[in-house]
KEVODREN-143813 format. One line per 4 residues: their letters; for each residue x, y, z of C-alpha. Coordinates in steps of 0.25 Angstrom, whole numbers, plus 2048, in hexadecimal, padded with zeros to 3 digits. Each point is the difference from the previous one (the first is absolute). Example, Ala and Ser with C-alpha at 12.3 -4.5 7.8 and 13.67 -1.06 7.14 Angstrom:
KEVODREN-143813
AS	831/7EE/81F; 806/80E/7FE;
END
This chain:
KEVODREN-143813
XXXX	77B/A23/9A8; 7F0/803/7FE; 7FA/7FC/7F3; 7FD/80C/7F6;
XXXX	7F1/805/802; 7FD/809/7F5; 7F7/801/7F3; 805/7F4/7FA;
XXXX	7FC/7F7/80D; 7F1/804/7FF; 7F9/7F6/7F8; 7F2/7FE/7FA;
XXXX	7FA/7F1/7FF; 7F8/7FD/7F5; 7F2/7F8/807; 805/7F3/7FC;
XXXX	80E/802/804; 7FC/803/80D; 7F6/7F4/804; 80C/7F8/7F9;
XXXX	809/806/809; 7F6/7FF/80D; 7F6/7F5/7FE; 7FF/7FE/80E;
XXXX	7F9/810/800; 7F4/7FA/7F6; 7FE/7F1/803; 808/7FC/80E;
XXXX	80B/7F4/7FF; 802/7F9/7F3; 802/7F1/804; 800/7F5/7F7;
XXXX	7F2/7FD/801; 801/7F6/80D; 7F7/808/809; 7F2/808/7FD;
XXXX	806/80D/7FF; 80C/800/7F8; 7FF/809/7F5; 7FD/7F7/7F5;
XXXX	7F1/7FF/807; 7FF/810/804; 803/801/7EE; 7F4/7F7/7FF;
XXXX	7F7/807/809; 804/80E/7FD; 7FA/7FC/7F3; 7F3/7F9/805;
XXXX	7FD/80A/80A; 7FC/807/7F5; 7F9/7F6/7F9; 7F8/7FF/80C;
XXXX	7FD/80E/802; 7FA/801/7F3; 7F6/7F5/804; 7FE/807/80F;
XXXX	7FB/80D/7F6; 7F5/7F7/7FA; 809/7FC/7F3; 805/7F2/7FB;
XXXX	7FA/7F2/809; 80C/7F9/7FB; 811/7FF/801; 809/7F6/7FB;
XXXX	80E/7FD/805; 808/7F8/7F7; 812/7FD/806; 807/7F8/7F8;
XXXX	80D/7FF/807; 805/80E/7FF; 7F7/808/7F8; 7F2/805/805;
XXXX	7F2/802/7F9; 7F7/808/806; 7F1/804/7F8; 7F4/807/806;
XXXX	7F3/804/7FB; 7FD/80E/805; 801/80D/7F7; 80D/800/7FC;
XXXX	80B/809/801; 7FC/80D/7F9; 80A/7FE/7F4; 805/80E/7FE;
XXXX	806/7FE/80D; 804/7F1/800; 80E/805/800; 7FF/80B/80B;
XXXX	7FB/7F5/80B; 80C/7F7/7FD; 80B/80A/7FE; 7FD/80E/808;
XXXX	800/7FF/80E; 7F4/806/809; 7FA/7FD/7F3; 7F0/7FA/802;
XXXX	7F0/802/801; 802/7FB/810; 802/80F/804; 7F1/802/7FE;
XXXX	7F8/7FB/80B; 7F3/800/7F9; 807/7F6/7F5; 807/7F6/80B;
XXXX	7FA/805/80D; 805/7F4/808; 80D/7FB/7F6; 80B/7F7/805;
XXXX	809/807/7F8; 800/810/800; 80F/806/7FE; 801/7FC/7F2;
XXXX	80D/7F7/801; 7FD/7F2/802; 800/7FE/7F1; 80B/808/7FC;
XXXX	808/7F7/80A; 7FC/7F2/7F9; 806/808/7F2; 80B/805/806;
XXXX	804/7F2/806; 7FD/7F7/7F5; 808/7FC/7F5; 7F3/7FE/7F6;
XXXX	7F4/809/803; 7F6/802/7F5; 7F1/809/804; 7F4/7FF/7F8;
XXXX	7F3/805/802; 7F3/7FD/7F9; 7F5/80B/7FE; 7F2/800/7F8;
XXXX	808/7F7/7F4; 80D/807/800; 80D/7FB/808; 80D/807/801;
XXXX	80C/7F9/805; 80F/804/803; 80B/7F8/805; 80B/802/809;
XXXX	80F/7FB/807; 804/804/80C; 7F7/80C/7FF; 804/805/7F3;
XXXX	7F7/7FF/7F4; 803/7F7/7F5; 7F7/7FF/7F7; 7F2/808/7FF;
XXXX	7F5/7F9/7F7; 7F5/809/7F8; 7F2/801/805; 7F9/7F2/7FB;
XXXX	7F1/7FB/7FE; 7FE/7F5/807; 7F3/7F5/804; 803/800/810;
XXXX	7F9/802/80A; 806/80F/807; 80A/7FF/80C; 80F/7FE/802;
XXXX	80C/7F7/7FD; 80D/800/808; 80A/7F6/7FD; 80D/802/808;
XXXX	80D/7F8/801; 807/807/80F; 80E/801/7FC; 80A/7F5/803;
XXXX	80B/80A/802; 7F9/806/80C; 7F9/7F2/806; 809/7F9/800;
XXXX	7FC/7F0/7FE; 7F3/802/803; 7F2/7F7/7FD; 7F3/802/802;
XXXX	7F9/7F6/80B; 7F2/7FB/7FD; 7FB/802/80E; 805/80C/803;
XXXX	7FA/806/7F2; 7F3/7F8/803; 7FF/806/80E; 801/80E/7FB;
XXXX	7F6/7FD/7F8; 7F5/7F9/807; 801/80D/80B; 7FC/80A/7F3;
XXXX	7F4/7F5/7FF; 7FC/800/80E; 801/810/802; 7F7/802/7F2;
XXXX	7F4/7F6/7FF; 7FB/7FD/7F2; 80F/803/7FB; 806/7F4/7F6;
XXXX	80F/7FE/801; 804/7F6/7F6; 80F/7FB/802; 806/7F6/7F6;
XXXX	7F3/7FC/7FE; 7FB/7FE/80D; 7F4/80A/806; 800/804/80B;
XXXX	7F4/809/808; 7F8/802/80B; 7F2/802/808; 801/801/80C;
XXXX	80B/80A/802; 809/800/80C; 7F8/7F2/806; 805/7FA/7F3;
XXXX	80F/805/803; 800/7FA/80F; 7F8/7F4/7FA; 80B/7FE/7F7;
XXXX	80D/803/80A; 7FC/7F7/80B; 807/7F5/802; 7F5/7F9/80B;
XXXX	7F1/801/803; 7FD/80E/808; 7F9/800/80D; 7F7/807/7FC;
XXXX	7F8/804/7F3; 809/80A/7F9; 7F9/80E/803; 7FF/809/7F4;
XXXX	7FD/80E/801; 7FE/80B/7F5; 7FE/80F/801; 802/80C/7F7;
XXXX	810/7FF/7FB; 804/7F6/80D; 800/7F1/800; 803/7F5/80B;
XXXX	7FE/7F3/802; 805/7FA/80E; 800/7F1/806; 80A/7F9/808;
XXXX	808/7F1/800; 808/7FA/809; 80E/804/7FB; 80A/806/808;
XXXX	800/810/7FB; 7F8/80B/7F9; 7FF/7FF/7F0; 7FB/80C/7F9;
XXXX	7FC/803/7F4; 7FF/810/7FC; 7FD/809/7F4; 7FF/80E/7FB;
XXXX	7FA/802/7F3; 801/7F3/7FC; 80F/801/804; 807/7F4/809;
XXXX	806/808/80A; 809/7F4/805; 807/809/80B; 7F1/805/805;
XXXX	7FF/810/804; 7F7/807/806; 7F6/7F8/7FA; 803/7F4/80A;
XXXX	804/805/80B; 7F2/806/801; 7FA/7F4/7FE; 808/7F9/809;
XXXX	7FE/80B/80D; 7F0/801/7FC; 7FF/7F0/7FF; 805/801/80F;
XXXX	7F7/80C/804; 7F4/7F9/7F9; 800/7F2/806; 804/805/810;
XXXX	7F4/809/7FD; 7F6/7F5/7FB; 804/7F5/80C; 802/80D/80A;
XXXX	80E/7FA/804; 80F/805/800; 806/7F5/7F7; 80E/801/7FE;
XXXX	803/805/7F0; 809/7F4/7FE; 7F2/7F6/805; 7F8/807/7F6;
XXXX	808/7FF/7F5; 806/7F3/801; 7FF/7F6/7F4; 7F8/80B/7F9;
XXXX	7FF/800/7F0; 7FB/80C/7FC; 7FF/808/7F4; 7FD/80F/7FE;
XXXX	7FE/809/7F3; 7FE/80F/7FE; 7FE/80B/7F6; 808/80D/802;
XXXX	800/80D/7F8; 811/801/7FC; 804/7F7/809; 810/803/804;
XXXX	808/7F3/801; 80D/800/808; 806/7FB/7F4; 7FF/7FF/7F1;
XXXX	7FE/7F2/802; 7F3/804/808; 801/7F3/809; 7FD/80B/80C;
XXXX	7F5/80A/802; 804/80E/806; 7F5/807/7FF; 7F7/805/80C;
XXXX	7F4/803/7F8; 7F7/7FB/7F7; 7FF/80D/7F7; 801/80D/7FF;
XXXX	7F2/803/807; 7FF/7F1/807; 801/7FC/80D; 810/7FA/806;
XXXX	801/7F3/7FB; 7FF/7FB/80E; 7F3/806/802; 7FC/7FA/7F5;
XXXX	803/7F2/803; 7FA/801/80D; 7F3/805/7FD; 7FE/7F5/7F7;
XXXX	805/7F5/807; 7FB/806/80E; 7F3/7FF/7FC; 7FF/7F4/7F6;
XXXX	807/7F7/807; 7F8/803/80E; 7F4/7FD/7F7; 805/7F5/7FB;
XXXX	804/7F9/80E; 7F1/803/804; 7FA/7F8/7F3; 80A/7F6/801;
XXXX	801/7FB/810; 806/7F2/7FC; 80C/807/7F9; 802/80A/80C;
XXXX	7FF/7F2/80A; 80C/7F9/7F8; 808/80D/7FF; 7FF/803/80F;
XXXX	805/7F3/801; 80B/801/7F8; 803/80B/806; 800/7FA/810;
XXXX	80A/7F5/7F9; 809/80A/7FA; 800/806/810; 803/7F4/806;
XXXX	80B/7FB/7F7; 806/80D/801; 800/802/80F; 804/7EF/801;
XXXX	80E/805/7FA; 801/80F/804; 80B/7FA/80C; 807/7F7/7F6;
XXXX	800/80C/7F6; 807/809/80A; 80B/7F7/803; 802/7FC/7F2;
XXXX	803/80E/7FD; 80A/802/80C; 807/7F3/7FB; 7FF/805/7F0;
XXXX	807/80E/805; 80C/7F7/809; 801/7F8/7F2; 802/80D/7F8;
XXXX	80A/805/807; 80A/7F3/805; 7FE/7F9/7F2; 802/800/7F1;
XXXX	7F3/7FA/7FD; 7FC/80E/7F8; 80A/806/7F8; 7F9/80E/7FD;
XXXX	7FE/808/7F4; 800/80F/801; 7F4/803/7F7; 7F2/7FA/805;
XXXX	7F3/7FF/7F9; 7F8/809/80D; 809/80A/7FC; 7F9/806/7F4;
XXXX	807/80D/800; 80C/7F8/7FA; 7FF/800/7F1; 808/7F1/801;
XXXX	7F4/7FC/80B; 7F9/7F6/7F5; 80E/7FA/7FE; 802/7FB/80D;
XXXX	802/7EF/801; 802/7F6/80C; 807/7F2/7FE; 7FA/7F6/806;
XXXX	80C/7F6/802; 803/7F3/805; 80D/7FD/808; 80D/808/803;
XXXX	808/7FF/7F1; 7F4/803/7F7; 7FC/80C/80A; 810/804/7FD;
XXXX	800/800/7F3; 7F4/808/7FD; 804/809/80B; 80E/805/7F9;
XXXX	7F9/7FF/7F3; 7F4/808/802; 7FC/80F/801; 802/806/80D;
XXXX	7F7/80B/7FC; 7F4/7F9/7FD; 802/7EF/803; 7FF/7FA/80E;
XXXX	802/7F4/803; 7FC/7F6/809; 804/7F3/804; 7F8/7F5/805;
XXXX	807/7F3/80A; 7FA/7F3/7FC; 7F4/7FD/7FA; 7F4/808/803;
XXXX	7F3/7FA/807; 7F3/7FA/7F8; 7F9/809/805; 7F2/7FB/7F9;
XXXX	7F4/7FF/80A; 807/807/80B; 7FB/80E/807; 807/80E/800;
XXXX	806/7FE/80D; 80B/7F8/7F8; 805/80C/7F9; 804/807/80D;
XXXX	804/7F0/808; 80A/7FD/7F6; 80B/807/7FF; 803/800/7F1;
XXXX	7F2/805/7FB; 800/80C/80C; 80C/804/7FC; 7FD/7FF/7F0;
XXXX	7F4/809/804; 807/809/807; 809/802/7F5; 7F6/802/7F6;
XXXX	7F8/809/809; 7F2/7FA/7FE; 7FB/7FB/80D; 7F5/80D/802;
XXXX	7FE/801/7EF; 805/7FD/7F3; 7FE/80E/7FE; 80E/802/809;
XXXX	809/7F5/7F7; 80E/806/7FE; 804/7F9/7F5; 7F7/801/7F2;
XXXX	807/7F2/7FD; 800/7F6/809; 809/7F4/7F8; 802/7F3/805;
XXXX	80E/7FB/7FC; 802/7F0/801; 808/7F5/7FB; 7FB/7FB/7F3;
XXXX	801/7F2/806; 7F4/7F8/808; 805/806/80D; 800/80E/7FA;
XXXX	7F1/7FC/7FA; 7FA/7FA/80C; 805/80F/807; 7FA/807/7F6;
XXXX	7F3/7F8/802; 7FF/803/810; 804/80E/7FD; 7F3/804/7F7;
XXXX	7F8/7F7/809; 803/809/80B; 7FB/80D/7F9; 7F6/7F9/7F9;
XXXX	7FA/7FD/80E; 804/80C/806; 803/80C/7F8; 7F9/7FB/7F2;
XXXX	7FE/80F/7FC; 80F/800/7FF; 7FD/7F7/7F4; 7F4/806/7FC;
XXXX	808/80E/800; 80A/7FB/7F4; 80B/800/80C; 805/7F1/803;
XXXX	80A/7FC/7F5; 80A/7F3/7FB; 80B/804/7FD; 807/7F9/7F5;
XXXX	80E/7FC/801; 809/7F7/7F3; 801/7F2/802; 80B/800/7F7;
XXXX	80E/806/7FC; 804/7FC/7F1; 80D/808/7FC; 80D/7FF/7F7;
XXXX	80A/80A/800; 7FA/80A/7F8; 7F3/800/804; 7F6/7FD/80F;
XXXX	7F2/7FC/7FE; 7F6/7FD/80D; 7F5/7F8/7FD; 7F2/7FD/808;
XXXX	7FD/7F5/7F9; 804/7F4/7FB; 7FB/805/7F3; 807/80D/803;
XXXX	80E/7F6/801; 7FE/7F9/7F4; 7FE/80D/7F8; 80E/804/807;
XXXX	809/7F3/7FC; 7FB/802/7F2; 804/80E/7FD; 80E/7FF/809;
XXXX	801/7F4/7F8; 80D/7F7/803; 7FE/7FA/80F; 7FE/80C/808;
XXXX	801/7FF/810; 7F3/7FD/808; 7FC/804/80E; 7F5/7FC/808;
XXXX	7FD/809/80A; 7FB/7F8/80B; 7FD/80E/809; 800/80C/802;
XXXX	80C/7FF/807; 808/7FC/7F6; 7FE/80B/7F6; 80D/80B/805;
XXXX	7F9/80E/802; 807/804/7F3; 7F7/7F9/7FA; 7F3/801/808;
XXXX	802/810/7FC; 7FA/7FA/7F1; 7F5/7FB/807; 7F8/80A/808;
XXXX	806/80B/7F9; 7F9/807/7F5; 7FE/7F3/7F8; 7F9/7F9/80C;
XXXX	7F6/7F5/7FD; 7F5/800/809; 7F2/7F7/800; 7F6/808/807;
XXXX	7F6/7F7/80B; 7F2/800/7F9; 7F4/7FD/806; 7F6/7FA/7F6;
XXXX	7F3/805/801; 7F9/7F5/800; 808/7F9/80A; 7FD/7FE/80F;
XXXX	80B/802/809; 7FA/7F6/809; 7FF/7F5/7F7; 80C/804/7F9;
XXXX	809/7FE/80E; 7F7/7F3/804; 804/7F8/7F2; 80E/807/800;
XXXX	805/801/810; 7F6/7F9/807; 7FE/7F0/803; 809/7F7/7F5;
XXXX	7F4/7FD/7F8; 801/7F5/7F5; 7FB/80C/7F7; 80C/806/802;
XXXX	809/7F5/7FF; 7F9/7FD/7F3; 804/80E/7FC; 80D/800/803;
XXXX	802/7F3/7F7; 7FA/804/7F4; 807/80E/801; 80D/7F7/801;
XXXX	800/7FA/7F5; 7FC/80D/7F8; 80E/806/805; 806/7F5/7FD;
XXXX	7FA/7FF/7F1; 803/80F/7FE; 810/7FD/805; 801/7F6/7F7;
END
């Protein structure tokens, strides 16, 4: 029998019932704060975007970020709120002075919601805004007020406070990563010259813009002198290295569009179009673009995002009166980038060169390429290799599309377990047989010779781009043993040296699984550490049963449903950005170094002091 559809169905949200019931509509996937775009970091940036816009008007040189675990202090030095309607912008949605193009021409934020959202979501939110000597400031929970203080005189400096606490009930064991805030961060600097931002007492700024970001994001010495090119509202800078793949960089408003838009692909198409004109040759696309590090900023009038998150740019024009936005690109860089090459002949002799390598490697392996994806196709189909998921990252249109994982196993039993555990919606698995090859120092054609590693990238889908991976989460899944280790180590030496943008992305992931199982009758606890266990033994009291799960394997499916369900416990793969990956895979992968050894000794006994 149908359900009743009459008056009493119809129901009216109040705004912060509604982004409490739908946070993914206002800040995309919550997270627990493991990769750069859970919602913890989209609270923090909602907040500074308009921070930052008040200094991109002229107003406020300065921003401090202060985290202290859970709770979040952020303090500009721009006008300040006006303080009749401090309460309005926090608590009335399409509420905001962003609607007037002649205040914030060229804003990052403009539908008046981000804000709200980090009230709504948060368990502690106060607001309070400094002007001309006077500061009003209102606190709420949840999005409800609680408490409303009476407008003071104070000695400050004008501006705004926001301290926020994002709600444990909704975030569920979250924390804040320094590298992921520092990052965020340090791309407001790059974007805003002569912009301070000061985050637990460290300052952060730039000079030289978008030279500065590739500067700092690069792992090895460029080709080539990094070129830097400004216009009006557009920004690039360009080199290449000799890394497998493209690595981009790209901004709207001062906005990391991590997914790209229209934005990028223009660059991408005119970078080709430019450099065939300039040597007056047909390169292939791919040649071009090969091992390139590029950024690219640019300045649009209400730009529209694909998303409230606004990773992706949709908008095809510039502004209401401008030109497309692929027009706009490509008269700058057209014409800049020609005159530049012409100036600079010794930077267009090494990129031509890079470019006649990339043709020759490519051509070198086009055979085995082609007979590496007719054996990847016979392996999908006779084998069990891949257990599939039914919802892909490619496959955008899928409101679960961000959700979507892929084990990465070793052997039959641990592939087992996590197959009847898991999702079939959203978790693939794949399982691995024996150990994979040290693939430090070696050429792509290994990725398509052996047959572990073509059929792994097959499986993830990235052999033409990153941009085409079918799974947001890519988790490696070993033994906690040395075996388990050493699998783990071949694994991310493999995409470090082949797919690094996998791990620059915020993709490649550890997953975390209990080395012990301390239970009585009343009561189960599963321990990562031996900290973790002693912890267990002293609350169960008595002599409780102790397991030590030796792998994967051993842990029943009923259990392994704990594990990478809803409380998973993942470690993301982080690139430091002051590391080389080069070096990194020489000391680590390479030659058995009495360095290493060394290392490994002294980071012995540390264990050993810490288990005791």
């Amino acid at each position: 029998m149908a359900p009743n559809y009459d008056e009493g169905t119809i129901r009216t949200l109040d705004w912060q019932e509604h982004i409490r019931k739908r946070p993914g509509m206002y800040i995309g996937k919550l997270g627990d704060g493991t990769a750069a775009d859970d919602g913890i970091y989209v609270l923090l940036k909602e907040v500074l975007d308009n921070s930052v816009d008040e200094f991109m008007m002229g107003f406020g040189k300065k921003i401090t970020v202060e985290i202290d675990q859970e709770k979040v202090k952020v303090r500009d030095f721009g006008r300040g709120i006006p303080l009749g309607k401090l309460d309005d912008v926090v608590s009335k949605m399409n509420t905001g002075a962003k609607y007037d193009s002649k205040v914030f021409k060229k804003s990052v934020g403009l539908n008046g919601v981000g804000i709200k959202a980090v009230n709504a979501l948060s368990s502690d939110f106060m607001i309070k805004a400094v002007r001309e000597g006077v500061a009003k400031e209102i606190h709420f929970s949840r999005g409800i007020k609680t408490r409303e203080e009476e407008l003071t005189s104070i000695d400050e400096p004008n501006g705004t406070i926001v301290v926020f606490e994002p709600d444990q009930t909704v975030f569920k064991k979250y924390h804040y990563m320094g590298d992921f805030v520092v990052n965020m961060i340090k791309n407001y600097t790059f974007l805003n010259s002569g912009l301070v931002i000061e985050y637990n007492g460290e300052k952060y700024c730039s000079k030289n813009g978008l030279r500065d970001l590739l500067e700092e994001n690069m792992d090895h010495e460029p080709i080539y002198p990094i070129i830097h090119l400004r216009g009006e509202d557009i920004e690039v800078a360009i080199t290449h290295g000799n890394q497998y793949g493209e690595d981009y960089y790209s901004f709207v408003n001062g906005q990391h569009t991590s997914q790209g838009g229209t934005h990028l692909q223009a660059f991408r198409e005119v970078l080709v179009k430019t450099i065939r004109d300039f040597y007056k040759k047909d390169f292939d696309p791919s040649d071009i673009r090969a091992s390139i590090v590029a950024a690219v900023s640019i300045k649009v009038e209400e730009p529209v995002f694909e998303s409230q998150t606004k990773t992706k740019l949709g908008s095809r024009d510039i502004g209401p009166d401008g030109p497309s936005v692929r027009a706009h690109v490509a008269n700058f860089l057209q014409k800049e980038l020609d005159n530049f090459m012409h100036k600079n002949p010794d930077t267009a002799s090494v990129l031509l060169r890079r470019i006649q390598e990339s043709e020759r490697e490519r051509k070198a392996i086009s055979g085995i390429k082609k007979l590496a994806k007719d054996r990847a196709k016979k392996s999908s189909l006779h084998n069990k290799k891949l257990r599939d998921c039914r919802v892909h990252f490619d496959d955008t249109k899928n409101p679960r599309y961000e959700e979507s994982s892929i084990f990465i196993t070793e052997g039959d039993s641990a592939s087992g377990s996590i197959t009847k555990s898991r999702d079939v919606n959203t978790q693939a698995v794949f399982s691995l047989r024996g150990k994979p090859l040290n693939t430090y120092g070696l050429t792509k054609k290994v990725v398509y010779e052996n047959e572990e590693f073509n059929l792994l990238q097959a499986a993830l889908n990235i052999e033409d781009s990153i941009d085409d991976l079918r799974y947001n989460k890519v988790i490696i899944a070993t033994d906690a043993d040395v075996d388990g280790m050493h699998i783990r180590l071949l694994l991310i030496t493999f995409f470090l040296q082949f797919f690094p943008e996998l791990i620059r992305k915020g993709h490649l992931y550890i997953l975390q699984t209990p080395l012990f199982r301390v239970r009585n009758k009343q009561k189960t606890f599963y321990c990562y550490s031996e900290a973790e266990k002693i912890k267990a033994i002293n609350q169960l009291r008595g002599k409780p049963e102790i397991t030590r799960f030796k792998g994967l394997g051993e842990i029943s499916p009923d259990e392994f449903k704990n594990f990478i369900g809803i409380d998973i416990r993942l470690e993301p793969v982080i690139m430091k950005k002051h590391e080389s990956i080069a070096q990194m895979l020489e000391y680590y992968m390479g030659k058995n170094t009495p360095e290493r050894q060394d290392f490994i000794i002294e980071n012995l006994y540390v264990e050993k002091d810490e288990v005791a």
